[in-house]
C-alpha positions in Angstrom: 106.2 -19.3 -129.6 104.2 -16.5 -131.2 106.1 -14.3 -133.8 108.0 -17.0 -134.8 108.7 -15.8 -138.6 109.1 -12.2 -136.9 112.0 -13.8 -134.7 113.6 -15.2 -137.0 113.8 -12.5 -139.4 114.5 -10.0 -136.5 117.5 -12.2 -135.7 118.9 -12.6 -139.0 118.4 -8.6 -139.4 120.6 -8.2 -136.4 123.0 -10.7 -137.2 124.2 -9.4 -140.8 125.5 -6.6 -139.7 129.1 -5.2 -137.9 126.7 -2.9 -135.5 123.3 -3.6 -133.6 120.7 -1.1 -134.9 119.5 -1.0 -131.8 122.2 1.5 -130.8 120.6 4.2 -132.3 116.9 3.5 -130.7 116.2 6.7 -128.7 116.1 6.3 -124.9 112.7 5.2 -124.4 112.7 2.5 -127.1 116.1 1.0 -125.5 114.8 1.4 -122.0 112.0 -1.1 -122.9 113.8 -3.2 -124.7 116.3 -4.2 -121.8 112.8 -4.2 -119.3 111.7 -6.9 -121.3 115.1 -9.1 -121.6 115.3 -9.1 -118.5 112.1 -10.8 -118.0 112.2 -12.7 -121.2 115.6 -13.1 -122.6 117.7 -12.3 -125.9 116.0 -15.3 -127.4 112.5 -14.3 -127.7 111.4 -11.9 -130.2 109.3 -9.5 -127.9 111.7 -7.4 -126.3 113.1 -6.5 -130.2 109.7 -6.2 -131.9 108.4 -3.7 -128.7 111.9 -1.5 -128.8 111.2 -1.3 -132.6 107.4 -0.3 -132.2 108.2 2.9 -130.2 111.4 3.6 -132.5 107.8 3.8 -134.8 106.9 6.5 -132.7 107.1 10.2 -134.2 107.2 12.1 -130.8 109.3 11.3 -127.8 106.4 12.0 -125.7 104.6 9.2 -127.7 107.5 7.0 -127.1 107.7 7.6 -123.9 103.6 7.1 -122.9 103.0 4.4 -125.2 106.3 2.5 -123.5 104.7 3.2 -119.9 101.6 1.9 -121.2 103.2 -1.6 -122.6 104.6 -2.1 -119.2 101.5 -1.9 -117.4 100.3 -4.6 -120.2 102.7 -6.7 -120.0 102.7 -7.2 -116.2 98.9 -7.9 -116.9 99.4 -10.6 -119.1 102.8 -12.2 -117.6 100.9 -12.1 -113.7 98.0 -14.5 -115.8 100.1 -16.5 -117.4 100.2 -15.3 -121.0 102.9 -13.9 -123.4 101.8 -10.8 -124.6 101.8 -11.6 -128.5 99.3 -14.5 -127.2 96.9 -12.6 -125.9 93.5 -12.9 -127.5 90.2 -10.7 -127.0 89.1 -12.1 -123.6 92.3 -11.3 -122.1 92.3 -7.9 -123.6 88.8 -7.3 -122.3 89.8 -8.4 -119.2 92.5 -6.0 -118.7 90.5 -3.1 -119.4 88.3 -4.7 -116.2 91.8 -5.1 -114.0 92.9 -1.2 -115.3 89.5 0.1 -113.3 89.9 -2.0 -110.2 93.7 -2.4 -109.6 95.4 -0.3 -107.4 98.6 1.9 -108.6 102.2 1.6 -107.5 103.2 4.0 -104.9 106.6 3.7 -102.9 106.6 2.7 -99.9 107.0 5.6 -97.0 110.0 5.0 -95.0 111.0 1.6 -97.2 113.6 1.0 -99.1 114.9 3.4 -101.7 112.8 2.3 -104.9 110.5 0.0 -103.0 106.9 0.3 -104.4 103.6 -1.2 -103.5 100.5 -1.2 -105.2 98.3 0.8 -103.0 97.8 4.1 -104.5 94.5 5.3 -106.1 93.4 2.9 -109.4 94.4 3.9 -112.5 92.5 6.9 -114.2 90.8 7.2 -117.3 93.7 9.0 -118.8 96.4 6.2 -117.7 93.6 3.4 -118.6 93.5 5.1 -122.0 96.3 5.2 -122.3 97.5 1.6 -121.4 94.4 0.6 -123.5 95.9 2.6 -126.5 99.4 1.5 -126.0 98.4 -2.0 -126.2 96.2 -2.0 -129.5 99.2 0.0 -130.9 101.7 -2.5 -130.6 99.3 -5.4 -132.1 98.1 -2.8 -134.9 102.6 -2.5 -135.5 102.9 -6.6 -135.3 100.3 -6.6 -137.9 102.4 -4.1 -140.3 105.6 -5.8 -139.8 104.3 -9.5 -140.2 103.2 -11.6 -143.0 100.9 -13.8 -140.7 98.3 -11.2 -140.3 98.2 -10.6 -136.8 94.6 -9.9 -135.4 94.7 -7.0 -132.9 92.5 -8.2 -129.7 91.7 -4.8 -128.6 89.6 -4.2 -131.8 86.5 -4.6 -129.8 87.5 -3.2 -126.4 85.9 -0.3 -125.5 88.1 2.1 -124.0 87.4 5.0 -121.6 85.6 7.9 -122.8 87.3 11.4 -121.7 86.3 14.9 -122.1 89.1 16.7 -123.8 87.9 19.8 -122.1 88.1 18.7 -118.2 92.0 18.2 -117.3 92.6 17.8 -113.2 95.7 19.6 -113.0 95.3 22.9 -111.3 95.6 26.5 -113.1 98.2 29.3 -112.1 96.8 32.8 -112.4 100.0 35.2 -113.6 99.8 36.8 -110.0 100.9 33.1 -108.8 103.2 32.4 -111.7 104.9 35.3 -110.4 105.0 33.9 -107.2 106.2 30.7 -108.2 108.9 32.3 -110.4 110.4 34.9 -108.0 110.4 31.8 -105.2 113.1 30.1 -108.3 115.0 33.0 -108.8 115.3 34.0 -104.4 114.4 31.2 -102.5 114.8 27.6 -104.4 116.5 25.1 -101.5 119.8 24.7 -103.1 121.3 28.3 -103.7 123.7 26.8 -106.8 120.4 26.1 -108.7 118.5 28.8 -108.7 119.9 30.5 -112.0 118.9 27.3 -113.5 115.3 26.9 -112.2 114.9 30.7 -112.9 115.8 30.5 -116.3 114.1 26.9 -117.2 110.7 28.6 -115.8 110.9 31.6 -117.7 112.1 30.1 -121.1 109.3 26.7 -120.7 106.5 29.8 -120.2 107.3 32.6 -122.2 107.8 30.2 -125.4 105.1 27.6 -124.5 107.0 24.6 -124.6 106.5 20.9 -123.9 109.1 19.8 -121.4 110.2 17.2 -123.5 111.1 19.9 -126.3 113.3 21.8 -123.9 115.3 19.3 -121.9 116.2 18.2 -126.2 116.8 21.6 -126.8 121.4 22.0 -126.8 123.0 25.3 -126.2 124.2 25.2 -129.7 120.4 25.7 -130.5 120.2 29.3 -129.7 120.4 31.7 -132.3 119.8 35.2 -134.0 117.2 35.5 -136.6 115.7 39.0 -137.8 116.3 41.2 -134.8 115.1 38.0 -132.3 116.8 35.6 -130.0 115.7 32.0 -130.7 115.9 28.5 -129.7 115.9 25.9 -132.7 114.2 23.1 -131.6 114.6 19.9 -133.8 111.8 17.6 -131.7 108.7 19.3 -131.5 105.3 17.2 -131.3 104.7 14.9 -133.9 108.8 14.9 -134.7 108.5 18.7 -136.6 111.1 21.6 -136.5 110.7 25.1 -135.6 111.9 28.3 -134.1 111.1 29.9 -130.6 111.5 33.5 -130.2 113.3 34.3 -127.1 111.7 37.3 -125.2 114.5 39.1 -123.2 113.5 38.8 -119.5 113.8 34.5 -120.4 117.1 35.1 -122.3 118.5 37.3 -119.7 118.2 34.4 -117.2 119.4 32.3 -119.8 122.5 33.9 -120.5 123.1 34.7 -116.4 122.4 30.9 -115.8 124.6 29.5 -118.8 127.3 32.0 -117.6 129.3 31.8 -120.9 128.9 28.4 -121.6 128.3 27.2 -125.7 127.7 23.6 -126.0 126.0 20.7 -124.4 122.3 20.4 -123.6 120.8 23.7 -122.6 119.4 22.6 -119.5 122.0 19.9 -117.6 122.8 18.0 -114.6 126.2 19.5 -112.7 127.8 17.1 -114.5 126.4 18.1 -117.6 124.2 15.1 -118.0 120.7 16.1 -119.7 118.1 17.3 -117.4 115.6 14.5 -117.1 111.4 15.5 -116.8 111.2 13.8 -113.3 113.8 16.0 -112.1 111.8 19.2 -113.3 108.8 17.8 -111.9 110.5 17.5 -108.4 111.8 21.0 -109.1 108.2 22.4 -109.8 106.7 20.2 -106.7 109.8 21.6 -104.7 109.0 25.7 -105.6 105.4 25.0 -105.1 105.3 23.9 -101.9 107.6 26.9 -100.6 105.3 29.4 -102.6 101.9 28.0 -101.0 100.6 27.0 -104.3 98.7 23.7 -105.4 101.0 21.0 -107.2 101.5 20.2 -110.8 103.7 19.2 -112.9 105.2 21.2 -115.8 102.7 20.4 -118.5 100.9 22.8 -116.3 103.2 25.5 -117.3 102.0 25.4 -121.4 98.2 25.3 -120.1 98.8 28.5 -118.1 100.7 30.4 -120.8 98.2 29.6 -123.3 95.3 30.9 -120.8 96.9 34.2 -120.0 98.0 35.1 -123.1 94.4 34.4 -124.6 93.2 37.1 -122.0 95.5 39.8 -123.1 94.0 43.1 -124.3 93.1 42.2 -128.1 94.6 38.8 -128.1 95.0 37.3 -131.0 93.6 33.8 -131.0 95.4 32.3 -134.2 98.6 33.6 -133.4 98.7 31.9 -129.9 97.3 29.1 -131.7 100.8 29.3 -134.0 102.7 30.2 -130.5 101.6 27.0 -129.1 102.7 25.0 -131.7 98.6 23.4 -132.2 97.5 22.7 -135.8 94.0 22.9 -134.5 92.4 26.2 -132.8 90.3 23.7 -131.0 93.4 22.2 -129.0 94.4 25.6 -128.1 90.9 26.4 -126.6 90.9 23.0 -124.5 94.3 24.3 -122.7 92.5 27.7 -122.3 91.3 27.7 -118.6 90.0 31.2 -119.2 86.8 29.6 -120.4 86.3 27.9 -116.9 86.0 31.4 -115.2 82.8 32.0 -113.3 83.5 35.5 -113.8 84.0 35.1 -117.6 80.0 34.3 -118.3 78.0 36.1 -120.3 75.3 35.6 -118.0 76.4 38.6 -116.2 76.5 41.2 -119.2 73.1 40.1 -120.3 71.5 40.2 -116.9 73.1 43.6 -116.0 71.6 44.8 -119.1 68.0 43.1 -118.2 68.1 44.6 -114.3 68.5 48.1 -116.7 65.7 47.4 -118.4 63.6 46.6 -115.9 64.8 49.2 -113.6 63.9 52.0 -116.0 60.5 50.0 -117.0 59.5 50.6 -113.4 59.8 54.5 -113.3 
């Protein structure tokens, strides 16, 4: 068995004390852990050593890719007949080839309720990057945690190149977001949601938040600082802190939607269970398709704040770089569609002044 000395010492970890550490993993991290006992037991070492590698993680969003990614992995090397921790270079190549062939899981249309097949479009370069990356991760984390010295096998596997200035999901001009957020507020399906769906649309856009930030985020997060309503949020990107001002349209829906509530997570279930991202990105499908406009999921919603403020009178491009929480202006200029605008080229200005030239040449 692979790991052996990491098993051991893994078990003995577990076993000294009153409480399993594991406990305290965050969601993602315990979800993958009892994925993997399932298919391989208590007694092997994997399921603890890959709950404890996204624990690692400093973002829940990393958690949550890189798990995703280890699954797809995992069901790579199990369906050819290797542990994981045994795989060696050829089988790590070879799973970048079966990423670029293999069809993806869709559910089945009139099936059972969960039942999926594997006959959706193969994986993209973003999910093959990402399955790529998540794999090499956890080998890279085996290596830090062992005294074997564990060679990572996708050292030498190329992964897929990908333009960080091309992203597939469609753009929302603020005559559309408009659209999209009076269809919350008026006409969402279910009439006891609404306040909800208004307010989680206004506050995700008018702060620029990641998804995962706000479904954290816990009423007793909101605040008054210097004149401004804000939300403290304690899981930004990259596991930071900081505070969001509030503009008033978002917290007037907030405080019509929370109707007097002051604790539990901001944005809940009706039984006050946290709001999970697959429900918002039903939510957003749902609104979208009554409003006539293209589907996306709520990442979408940072990309189009970012784009329309940028094309404000006198924007300020550091300051919605600070808004949007990026350490690099060149991060906030990839999410700024503006730039794909045909009607944005210089061409135009420089040709307009040319046809004057020429024009008055010719009298």
């Amino acid at each position: 068995m692979p790991g052996s000395e990491v098993a051991r010492s893994a078990r003995s970890m577990l076993a000294t004390g009153r409480r399993d550490p594991r406990d305290l993993w965050p969601e993602h991290a315990r979800k993958l852990y009892d994925h993997l006992v399932d298919i391989y037991g208590e007694g092997d070492v994997l399921p603890t050593l890959a709950g404890s590698w996204i624990v690692h993680q400093r973002s829940d969003n990393t958690r949550r890719a890189y798990a995703r990614g280890f699954k797809v992995f995992e069901e790579f090397a199990r369906e050819h007949g290797a542990h994981p921790m045994a795989v060696k270079f050829a089988l790590a190549d070879a799973f970048r080839l079966w990423l670029e062939q293999t069809p993806t899981w869709v559910r089945v249309k009139g099936g059972r309720r969960g039942e999926m097949v594997r006959a959706g479009k193969p994986y993209s370069d973003a999910s093959r990057a990402n399955a790529l990356s998540s794999a090499s991760s956890f080998f890279s984390y085996w290596d830090k945690v062992s005294d074997d010295g564990v060679k990572n096998p996708f050292d030498a596997v190329q992964r897929p190149v990908i333009d960080p200035d091309f992203s597939a999901t469609p753009g929302y001009t603020e005559q559309e977001w408009t659209k999209l957020v009076v269809t919350a507020r008026d006409h969402h399906r279910v009439a006891a949601y609404r306040k909800r769906a208004y307010a989680l649309l206004l506050v995700l856009y008018t702060c620029c938040l990641r998804i995962d930030s706000l479904l954290n985020a816990r009423v007793e997060d909101l605040g008054y600082d210097k004149g401004h309503r804000v939300l403290h949020l304690e899981k930004m990107k990259g596991g930071g802190r900081k505070k969001k001002p509030i503009p008033p349209v978002a917290w007037d829906a907030l405080q019509d939607y929370l109707d007097g509530r002051t604790e539990g997570w901001l944005f809940c279930t009706a039984s006050g269970g946290q709001l999970d991202e697959p429900a918002v990105w039903r939510l957003l499908q749902s609104l979208a398709r009554r409003a006539g406009l293209p589907l996306r999921g709520p990442h979408g919603t940072k990309v189009d704040a970012i784009t329309h403020a940028l094309a404000k009178p006198n924007a300020r491009p550091d300051r919605v770089q600070r808004w949007a929480d990026h350490n690099d202006s060149r991060t906030t200029q990839r999410y700024n569609r503006r730039k794909e605008l045909l009607d944005d080229s210089p061409g135009y200005a420089l040709a307009a002044d040319v046809a004057g030239a020429l024009t008055h040449d010719t009298e």
